[in-house]
C-alpha positions in Angstrom: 31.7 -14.3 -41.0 31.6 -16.4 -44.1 28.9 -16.4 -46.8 28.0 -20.1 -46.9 24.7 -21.9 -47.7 25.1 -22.9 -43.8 26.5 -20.4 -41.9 30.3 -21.0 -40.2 30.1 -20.9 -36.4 32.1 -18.3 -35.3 36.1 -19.7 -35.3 35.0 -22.8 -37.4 36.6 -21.1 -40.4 39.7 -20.8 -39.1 39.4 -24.6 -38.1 39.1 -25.5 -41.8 41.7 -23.5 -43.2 44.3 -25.1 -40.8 42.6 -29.1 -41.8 43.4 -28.1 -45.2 47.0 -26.4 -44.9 47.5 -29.5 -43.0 46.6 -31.6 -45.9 49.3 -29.0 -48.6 50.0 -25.7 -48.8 48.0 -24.2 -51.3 46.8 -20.2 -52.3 43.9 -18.5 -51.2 41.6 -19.5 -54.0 42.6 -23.3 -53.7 41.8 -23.0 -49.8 38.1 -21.7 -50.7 37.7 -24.1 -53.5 39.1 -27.3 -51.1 36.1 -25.9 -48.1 33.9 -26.3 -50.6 34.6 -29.4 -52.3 35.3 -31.8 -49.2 32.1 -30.3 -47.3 30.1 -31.0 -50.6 29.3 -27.7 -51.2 27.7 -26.4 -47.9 30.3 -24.6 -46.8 30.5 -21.4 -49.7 33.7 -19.1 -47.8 33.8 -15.8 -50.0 37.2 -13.7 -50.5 36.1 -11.0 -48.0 35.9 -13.6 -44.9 38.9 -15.8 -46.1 41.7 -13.3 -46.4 41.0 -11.7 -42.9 41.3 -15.2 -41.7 44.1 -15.9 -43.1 46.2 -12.6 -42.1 44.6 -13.2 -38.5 46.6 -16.6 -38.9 49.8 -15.1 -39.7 49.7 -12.8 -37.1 49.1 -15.4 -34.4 51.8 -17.6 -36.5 50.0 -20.2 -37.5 50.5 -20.3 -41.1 53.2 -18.7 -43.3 53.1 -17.5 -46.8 55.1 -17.0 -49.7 55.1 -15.5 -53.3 54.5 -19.0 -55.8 53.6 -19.5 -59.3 50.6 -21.5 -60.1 49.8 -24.5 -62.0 48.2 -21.9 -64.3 51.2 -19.3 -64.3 50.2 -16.7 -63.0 51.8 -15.4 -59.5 50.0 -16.4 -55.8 50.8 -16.0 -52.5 51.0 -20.1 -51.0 50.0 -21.0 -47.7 51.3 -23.3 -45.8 50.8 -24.5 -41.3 53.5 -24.0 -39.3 54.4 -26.1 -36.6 52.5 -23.5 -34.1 50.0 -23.7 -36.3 50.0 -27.7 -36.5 49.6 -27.2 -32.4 47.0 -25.1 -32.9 44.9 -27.9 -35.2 45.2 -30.3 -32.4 43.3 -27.7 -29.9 40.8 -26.2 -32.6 39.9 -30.5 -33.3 39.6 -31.7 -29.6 37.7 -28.0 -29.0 35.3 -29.1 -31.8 34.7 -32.3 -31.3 33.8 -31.5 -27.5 31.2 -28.8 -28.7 30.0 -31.2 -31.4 29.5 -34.6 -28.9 27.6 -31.5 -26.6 25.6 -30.1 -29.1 24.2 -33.8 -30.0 23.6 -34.9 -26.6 21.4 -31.8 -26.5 19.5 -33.0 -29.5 18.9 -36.3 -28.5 17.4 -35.9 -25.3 13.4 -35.9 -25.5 
C-alpha cells in the first residue's frame, strides 16, 4: 500500500489523509509531507499510494478538490473533507481505536 519505514495497515492511510484534511485543506504533496512530519517520520507515503487514495476518496465523497495556487506559485489541486467525509473520520477513529485497545490486550497477556 504505502512505502513507509513501517508499513500502513491496510485502510490506515485513508485514516490519515482524512485527520489531516480535517486539520486544512492542503495539496497532495503537503498531505504526504504532514504523514510524515506528525508521525516523526515513520510513516514515509509515496505518490503512487497517495493519489489512488485520494481519488478512492472522491469517489466515495469524502473529500473534494479544486485547482489552487501555492504558497510557491505554481498551480495544485487542494484537498479539502467534506462533511461525508467529516462522518466518515468519526467511524475510521472509533474503528481504530477498537482494533488498537484489541491489538494491545493481545500483547499484554503472558
Amino acid at each position: 500500500m504505502a512505502k513507509s519505514r513501517s508499513d500502513l495497515l491496510q485502510g490506515t492511510l485513508e485514516l490519515l489523509i482524512l485527520k489531516i484534511l480535517s486539520l486544512e485543506p492542503m495539496h497532495g504533496w503537503g498531505i504526504s509531507e504532514r504523514i510524515q512530519l506528525l508521525s516523526e517520520e515513520v510513516f514515509l507515503v509515496n505518490q503512487g499510494s497517495l493519489y489512488p487514495a485520494l481519488q478512492r476518496m472522491k469517489r466515495k465523497e469524502w473529500i473534494s478538490s479544486e485547482w489552487r495556487v501555492t504558497e510557491n506559485n505554481r498551480r495544485a489541486r487542494y484537498y479539502a473533507l467534506t462533511p461525508a467525509g467529516e462522518e466518515q473520520l468519526g467511524r475510521e477513529r472509533r474503528a481504530w481505536q477498537r482494533s488498537s485497545t484489541a491489538v494491545e490486550r493481545i500483547l499484554g497477556t503472558a
